[in-house]
N, C-alpha and C positions, 0 to 999 in steps of 0.2 A: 530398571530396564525399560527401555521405551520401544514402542511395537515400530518395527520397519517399515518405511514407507515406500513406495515404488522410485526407482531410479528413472533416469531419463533412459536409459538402455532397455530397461524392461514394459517403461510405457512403448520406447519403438518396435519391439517385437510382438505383442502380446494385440491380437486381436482385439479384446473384449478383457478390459481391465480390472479384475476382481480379486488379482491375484490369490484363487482357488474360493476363495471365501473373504466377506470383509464385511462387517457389520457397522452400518453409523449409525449415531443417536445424537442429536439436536435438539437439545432443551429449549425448550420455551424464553420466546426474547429474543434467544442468540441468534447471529446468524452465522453461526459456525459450527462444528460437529464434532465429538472425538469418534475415533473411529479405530477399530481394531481390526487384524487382519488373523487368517488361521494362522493358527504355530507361534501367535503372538506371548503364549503364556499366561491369558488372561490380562493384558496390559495395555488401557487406552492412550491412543498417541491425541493429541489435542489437531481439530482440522486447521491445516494455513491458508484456506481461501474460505469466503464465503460462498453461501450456497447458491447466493445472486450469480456468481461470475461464473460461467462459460469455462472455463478452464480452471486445471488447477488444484481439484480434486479428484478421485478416485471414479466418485459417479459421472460426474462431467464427462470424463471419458471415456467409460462403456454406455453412455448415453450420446455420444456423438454422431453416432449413424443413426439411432434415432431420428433426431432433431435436424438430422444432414438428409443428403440424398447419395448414397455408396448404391449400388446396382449389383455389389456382392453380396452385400447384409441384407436382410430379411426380418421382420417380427411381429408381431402381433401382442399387442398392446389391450389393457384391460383394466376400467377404473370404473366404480359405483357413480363418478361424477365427474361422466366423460366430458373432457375440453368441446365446448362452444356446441354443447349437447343440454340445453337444459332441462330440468323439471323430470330427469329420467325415473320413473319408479321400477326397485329393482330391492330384493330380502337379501343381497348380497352388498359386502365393505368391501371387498378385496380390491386389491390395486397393482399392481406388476404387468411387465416389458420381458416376453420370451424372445429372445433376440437369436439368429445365428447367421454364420457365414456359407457361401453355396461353394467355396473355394477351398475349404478347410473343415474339418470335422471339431469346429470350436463352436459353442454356444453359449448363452448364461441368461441367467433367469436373474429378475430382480423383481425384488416383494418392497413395496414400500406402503406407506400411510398417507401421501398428498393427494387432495381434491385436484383434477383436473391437470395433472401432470404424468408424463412429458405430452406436448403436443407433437405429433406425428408430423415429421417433414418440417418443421417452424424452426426458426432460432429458439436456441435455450435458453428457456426464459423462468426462473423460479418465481411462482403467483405471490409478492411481497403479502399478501395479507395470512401468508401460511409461515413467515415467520415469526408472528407472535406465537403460535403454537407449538409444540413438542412435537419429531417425527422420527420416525425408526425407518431406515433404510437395510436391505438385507442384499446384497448381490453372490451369487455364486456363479463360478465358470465352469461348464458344464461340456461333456461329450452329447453328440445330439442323441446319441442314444436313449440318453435320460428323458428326452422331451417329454416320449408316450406317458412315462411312467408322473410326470409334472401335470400334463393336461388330463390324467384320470385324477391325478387330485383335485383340480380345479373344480372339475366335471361336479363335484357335490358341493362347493361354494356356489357354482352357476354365476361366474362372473360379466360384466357387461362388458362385452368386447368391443371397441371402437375402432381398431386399425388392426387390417392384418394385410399380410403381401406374401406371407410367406408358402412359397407354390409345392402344390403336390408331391411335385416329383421328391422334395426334399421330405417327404413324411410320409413315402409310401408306407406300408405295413406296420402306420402308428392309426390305429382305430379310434384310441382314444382322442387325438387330436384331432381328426378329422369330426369328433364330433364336439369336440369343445369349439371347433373354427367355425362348426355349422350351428351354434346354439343349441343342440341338444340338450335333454335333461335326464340324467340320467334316473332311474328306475331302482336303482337298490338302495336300502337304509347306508349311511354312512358308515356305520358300524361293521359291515361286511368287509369292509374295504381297508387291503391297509398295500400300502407304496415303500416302496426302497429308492432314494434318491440319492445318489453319489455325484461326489465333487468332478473334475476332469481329473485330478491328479489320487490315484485310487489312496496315497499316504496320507492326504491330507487329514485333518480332523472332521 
């Protein structure tokens, strides 16, 4: 059985394309990824574009307003080895793109592994010297509800935040956020703390 991949129908409807959950993994060398989606049954489908092209794959396209300029998408962006930010020192590796829309109660989070990726508002551009390297890419599609409960996780990685846009009014009565957006640190052992994080679709896996 080979895991399902997004139709042209379902890229045009689908804000933020993760279909609920999709995992890539990019071996070293390649420049391609297999990737698996939730409800795949444990089954990687092999990627058909490379991770250079713009288009074509899964993250391409929940990275398009990214890397674009939409005036309804919003996110705030977060890498140990932020784009055209050098020499940053920082006890945190984390890397992920809180993305959502101000039109739609659609968001999604992606966790990935790349230095210096996506640049905010740039064309999409994957840094060739990261695919000699292995990456793990993670994206989930997300109700914004979930954000608060995403950025008190964060909140004890203490990630370096390089881009954010994303306006109050869309996080009112997320605490947590407001202080992951303000660089706070938080004050409790890690160990106190534990998160429940759900997909948008409550079936999914």
């Amino acid at each position: 059985m080979v895991a399902m991949r997004p139709t042209d129908e379902e890229i045009n409807k689908k804000i933020f394309l993760c279909l609920q959950k999709a995992i890539v993994y990019k071996a070293p060398a390649q420049n391609t990824g297999k990737i698996i989606h939730a409800g795949a049954v444990g089954n990687w489908d092999n990627g058909q574009a490379p991770f250079a092209n713009g288009q074509g794959h899964s993250f391409a396209k929940t990275l398009e307003h990214v890397v674009g300029d939409d005036r309804t998408i919003k996110f705030l962006a977060y890498n140990n080895v932020p784009p055209g930010i050098p020499n940053v020192k920082t006890k945190s590796n984390s890397k992920g793109v809180i993305i959502l829309s101000t039109t739609a109660d659609s968001a999604a989070w992606v966790v990935h592994t790349i230095p210096g990726f996506p640049t905010a508002k740039t064309p999409y551009a994957w840094p060739a010297s990261e695919t000699a390297r292995g990456h793990l890419l993670i994206c989930l599609t997300i109700s914004k509800s979930q954000i608060n409960a995403i950025a008190a996780s964060l909140l004890l990685a203490q990630p370096v935040i390089h881009y954010n846009d994303i306006p109050e009014t869309e996080t009112a009565g997320m605490p947590y956020f407001k202080k992951l957006a303000e660089g706070q640190t938080p004050i409790i052992p890690p160990f106190t703390s534990r998160r429940t994080i759900r997909t948008q679709n409550a079936g999914a896996p």
